[in-house]
C-alpha positions in Angstrom: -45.6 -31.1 -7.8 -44.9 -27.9 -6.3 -41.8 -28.9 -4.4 -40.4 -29.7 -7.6 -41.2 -27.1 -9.1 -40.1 -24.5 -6.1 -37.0 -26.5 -6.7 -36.5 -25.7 -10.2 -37.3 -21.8 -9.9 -34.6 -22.2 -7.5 -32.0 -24.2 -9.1 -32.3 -21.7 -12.0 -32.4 -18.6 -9.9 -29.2 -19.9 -8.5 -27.4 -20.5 -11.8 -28.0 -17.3 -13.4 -27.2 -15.3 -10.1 -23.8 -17.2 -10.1 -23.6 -16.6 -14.2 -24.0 -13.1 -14.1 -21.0 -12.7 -11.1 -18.9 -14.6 -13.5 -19.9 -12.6 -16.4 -19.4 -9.6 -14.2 -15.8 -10.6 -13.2 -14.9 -11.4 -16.8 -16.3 -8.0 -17.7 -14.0 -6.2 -15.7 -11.5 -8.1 -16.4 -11.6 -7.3 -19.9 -12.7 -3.9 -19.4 -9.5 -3.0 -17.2 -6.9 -4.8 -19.6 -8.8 -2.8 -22.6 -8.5 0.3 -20.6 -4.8 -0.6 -20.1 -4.0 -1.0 -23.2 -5.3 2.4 -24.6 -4.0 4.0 -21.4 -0.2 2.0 -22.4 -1.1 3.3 -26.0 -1.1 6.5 -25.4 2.1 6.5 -22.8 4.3 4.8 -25.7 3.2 8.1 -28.0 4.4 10.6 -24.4 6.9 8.7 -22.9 10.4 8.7 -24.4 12.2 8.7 -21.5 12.8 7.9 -17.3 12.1 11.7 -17.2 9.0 11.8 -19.1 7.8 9.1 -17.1 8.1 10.7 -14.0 6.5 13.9 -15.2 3.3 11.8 -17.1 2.8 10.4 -12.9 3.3 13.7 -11.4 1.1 15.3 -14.1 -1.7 12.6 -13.2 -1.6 12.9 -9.6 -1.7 17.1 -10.4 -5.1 16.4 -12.8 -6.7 14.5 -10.1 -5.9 16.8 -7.2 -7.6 20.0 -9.4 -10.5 17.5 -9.8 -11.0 17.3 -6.2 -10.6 20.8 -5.7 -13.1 21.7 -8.1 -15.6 19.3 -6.2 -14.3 20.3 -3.1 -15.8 24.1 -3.9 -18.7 23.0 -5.4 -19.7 21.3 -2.2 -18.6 24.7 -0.1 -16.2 22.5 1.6 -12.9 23.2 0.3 -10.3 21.4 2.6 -6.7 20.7 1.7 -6.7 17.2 3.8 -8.3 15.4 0.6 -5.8 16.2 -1.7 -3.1 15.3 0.2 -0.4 11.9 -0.8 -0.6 9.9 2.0 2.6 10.2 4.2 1.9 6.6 5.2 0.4 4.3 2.5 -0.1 0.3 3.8 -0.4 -2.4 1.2 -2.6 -5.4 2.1 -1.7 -8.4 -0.2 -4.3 -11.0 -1.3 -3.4 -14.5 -0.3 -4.5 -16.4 -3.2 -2.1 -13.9 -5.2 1.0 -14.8 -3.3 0.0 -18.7 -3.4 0.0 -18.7 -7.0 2.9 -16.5 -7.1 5.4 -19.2 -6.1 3.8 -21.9 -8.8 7.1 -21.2 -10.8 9.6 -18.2 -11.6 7.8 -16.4 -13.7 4.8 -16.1 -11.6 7.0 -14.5 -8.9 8.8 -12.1 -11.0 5.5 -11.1 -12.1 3.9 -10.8 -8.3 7.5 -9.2 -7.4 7.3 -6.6 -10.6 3.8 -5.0 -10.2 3.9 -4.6 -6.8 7.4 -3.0 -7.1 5.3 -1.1 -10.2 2.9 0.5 -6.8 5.6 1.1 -5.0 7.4 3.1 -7.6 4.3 5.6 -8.2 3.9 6.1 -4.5 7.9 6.6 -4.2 7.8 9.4 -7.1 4.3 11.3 -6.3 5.8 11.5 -2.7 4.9 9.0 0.1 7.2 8.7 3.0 6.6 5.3 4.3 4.7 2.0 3.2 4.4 -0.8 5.3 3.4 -4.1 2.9 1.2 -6.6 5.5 1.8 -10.0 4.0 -0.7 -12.0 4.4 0.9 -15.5 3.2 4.4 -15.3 4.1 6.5 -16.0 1.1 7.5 -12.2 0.4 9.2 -11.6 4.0 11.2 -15.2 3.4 12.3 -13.9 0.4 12.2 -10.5 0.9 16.2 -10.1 0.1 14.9 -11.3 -3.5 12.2 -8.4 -3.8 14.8 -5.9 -2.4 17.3 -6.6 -5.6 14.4 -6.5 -7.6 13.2 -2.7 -6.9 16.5 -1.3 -6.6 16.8 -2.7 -10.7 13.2 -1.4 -11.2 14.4 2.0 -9.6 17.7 2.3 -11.4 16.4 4.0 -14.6 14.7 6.8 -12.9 18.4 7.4 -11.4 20.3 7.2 -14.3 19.5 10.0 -16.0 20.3 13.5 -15.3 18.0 14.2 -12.6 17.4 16.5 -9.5 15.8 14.1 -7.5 17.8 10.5 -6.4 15.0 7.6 -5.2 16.4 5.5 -2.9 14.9 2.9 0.2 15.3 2.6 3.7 14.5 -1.3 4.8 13.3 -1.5 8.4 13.1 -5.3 8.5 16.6 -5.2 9.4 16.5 -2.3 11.6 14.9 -3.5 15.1 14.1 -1.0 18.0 15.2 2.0 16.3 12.2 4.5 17.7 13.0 7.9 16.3 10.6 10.5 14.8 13.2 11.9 12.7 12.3 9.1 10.2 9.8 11.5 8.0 12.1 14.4 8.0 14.9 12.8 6.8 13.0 11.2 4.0 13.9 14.7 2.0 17.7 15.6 2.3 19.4 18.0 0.0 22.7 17.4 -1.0 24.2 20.8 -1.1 27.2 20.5 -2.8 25.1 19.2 -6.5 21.8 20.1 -5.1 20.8 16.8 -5.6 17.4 15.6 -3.7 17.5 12.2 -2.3 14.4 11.2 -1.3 13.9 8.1 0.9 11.0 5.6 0.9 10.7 3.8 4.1 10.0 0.5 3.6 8.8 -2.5 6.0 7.0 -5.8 5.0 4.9 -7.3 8.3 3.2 -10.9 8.6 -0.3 -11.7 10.2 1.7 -13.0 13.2 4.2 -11.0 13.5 1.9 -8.5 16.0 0.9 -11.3 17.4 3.9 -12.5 18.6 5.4 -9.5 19.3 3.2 -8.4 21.5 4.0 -12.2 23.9 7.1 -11.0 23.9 6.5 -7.3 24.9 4.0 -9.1 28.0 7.0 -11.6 28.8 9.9 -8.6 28.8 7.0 -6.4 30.6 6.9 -9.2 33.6 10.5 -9.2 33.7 11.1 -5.9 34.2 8.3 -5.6 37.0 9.9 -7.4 39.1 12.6 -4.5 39.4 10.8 -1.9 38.6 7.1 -1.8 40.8 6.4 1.9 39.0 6.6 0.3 35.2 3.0 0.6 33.2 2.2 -1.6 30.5 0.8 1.3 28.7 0.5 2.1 25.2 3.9 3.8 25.4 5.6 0.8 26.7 4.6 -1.6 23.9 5.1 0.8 21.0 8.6 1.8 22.6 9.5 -2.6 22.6 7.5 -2.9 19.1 10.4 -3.4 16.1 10.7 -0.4 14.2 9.0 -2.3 11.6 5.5 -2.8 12.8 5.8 0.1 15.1 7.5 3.3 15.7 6.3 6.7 16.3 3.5 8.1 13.9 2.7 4.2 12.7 -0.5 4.6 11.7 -1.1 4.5 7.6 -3.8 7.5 6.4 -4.7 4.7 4.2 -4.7 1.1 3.2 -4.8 -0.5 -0.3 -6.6 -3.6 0.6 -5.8 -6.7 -2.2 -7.4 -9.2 0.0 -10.8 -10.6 0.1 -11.6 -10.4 3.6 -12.3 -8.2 6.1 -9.1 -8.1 8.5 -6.6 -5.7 10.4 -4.1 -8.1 8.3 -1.8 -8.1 10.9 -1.7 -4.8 12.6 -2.6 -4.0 16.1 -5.7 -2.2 16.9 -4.3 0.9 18.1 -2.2 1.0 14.6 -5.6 2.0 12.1 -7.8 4.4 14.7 -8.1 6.5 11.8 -6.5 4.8 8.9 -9.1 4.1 5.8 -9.5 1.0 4.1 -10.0 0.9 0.4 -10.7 -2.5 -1.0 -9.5 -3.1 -4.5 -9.6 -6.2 -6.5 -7.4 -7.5 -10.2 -4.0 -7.1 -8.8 -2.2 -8.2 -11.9 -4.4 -5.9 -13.3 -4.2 -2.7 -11.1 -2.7 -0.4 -13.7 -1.7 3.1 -13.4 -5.1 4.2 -13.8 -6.8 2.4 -10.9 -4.1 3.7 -9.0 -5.4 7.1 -9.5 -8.8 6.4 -8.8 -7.7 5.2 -5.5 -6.1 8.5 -4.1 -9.1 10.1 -5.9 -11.2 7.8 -3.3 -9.2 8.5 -0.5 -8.9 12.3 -1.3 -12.5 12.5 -1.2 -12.9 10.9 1.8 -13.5 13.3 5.3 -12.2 12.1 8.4 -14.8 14.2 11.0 -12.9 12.6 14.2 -15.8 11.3 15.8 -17.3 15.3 15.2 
């Protein structure tokens, strides 16, 4: 008698727990697409134009940072590290996204169109670099198919008049090119029209793809040893062989937006995120402009002590 009915203070213990996560889920579900909608709302009544676009991002990113600032005195702690824009921004894709992604056509233009939609906001409110870790494959094979869809995403910011030119650097096809010019060249003026062009550095990375590099780095490293008795494997010689697109000088992201559900380096090496931060979101069909912003509000309030 009391086994059974142990059993059934169980069974319904279980049932409700797994009922309220699934009203919980729904819930925020709802919650963000009726936040989206007020927030798209009131973006039609602002937004006319490219231009006003870009300035209603830049304005948002502005609001936040004077948030932070304000806490940042209250707390007597006011440092200019949280309100930075991450220089290097990583974007960790869920795999259950990309699987249902490439169910049919639509599904991957819409996969392909908000995360060109991230990418955008971080190009305009001033990243330098973002390196996407693809955690299923399908966006590297078809990666020539993403490219032609940003540059038409990015076209209308361009064709307007405008002091300020986006553009993208690939590095996929770029192997071995170690330079740590890439940041400062990310901001060139032309001085004839004063024109800014501003460079996003881009790089898309597989789970393997460290992985196997790093066979390779340990078979070239052999190689070479037996010419060279003085040659380290070091950290120096394995970021020096690494392609430029999981590697280079200054790799490491400040922060990662982390789509997936589990807890993984996703692909990069350990060395690569010492310091970077991890931020684990959820919704990606639904991360709208708004989420985005709570996200560098999280990071911005974070403070990296360096083990002091």
């Amino acid at each position: 008698m009391y086994r059974i009915l142990g059993y059934l203070i169980y069974n319904i213990t279980f049932r409700l727990f797994v009922l309220i996560k699934i009203l919980n889920f729904y819930y925020q579900l709802i919650s963000y697409k009726i936040r989206n909608i007020i927030s798209q709302f009131f973006m039609y009544l602002y937004i006319k134009s490219p231009k006003d676009y870009i300035e209603f991002i830049n304005s948002s990113i502005i609001i936040n940072n004077n948030n932070n600032n304000n806490n940042n005195s209250k707390n007597h702690n006011n440092n200019d590290d949280n309100t930075k824009i991450p220089k290097h921004l990583a974007l960790i894709l869920n795999h259950k996204d990309q699987s249902k992604s490439i169910q049919s056509n639509q599904d991957t233009l819409s996969f392909y169109n908000k995360l060109s939609e991230i990418i955008i906001w971080s190009h305009i409110i001033g990243v330098n670099r973002i390196t996407i870790l693809d955690n299923h494959g399908s966006l590297k094979k078809n990666i020539s198919t993403f490219q032609n869809i940003l540059d038409n995403n990015i076209k209308p910011f361009n064709n307007f008049n405008n002091d300020i030119i986006y553009s993208f650097k690939w590095l996929n096809n770029n192997k071995n090119i170690n330079s740590d010019n890439d940041n400062n060249n990310n901001n060139d003026i032309n001085k004839n029209n004063k024109i800014k062009n501003r460079v996003l550095t881009l790089s898309v990375a597989t789970v393997d793809d460290g992985k196997q590099e790093l066979i390779n780095i340990t078979k070239k490293y052999i190689k070479q040893s037996k010419t060279n008795q003085n040659l380290e494997l070091n950290e120096s010689f394995v970021n020096s062989n690494l392609p430029n697109y999981i590697g280079g000088i200054n790799f490491e992201p400040e922060v990662a937006l982390d789509f997936s559900d589990k807890q993984l380096f996703s692909g990069f090496l350990p060395w690569h995120v010492k310091l970077t931060e991890f931020i684990k979101v959820d919704h990606f069909h639904q991360f709208y402009f708004e989420r985005y912003c709570q996200f560098l509000k999280r990071y911005g309030n974070i403070k990296k002590r360096c083990g002091k």
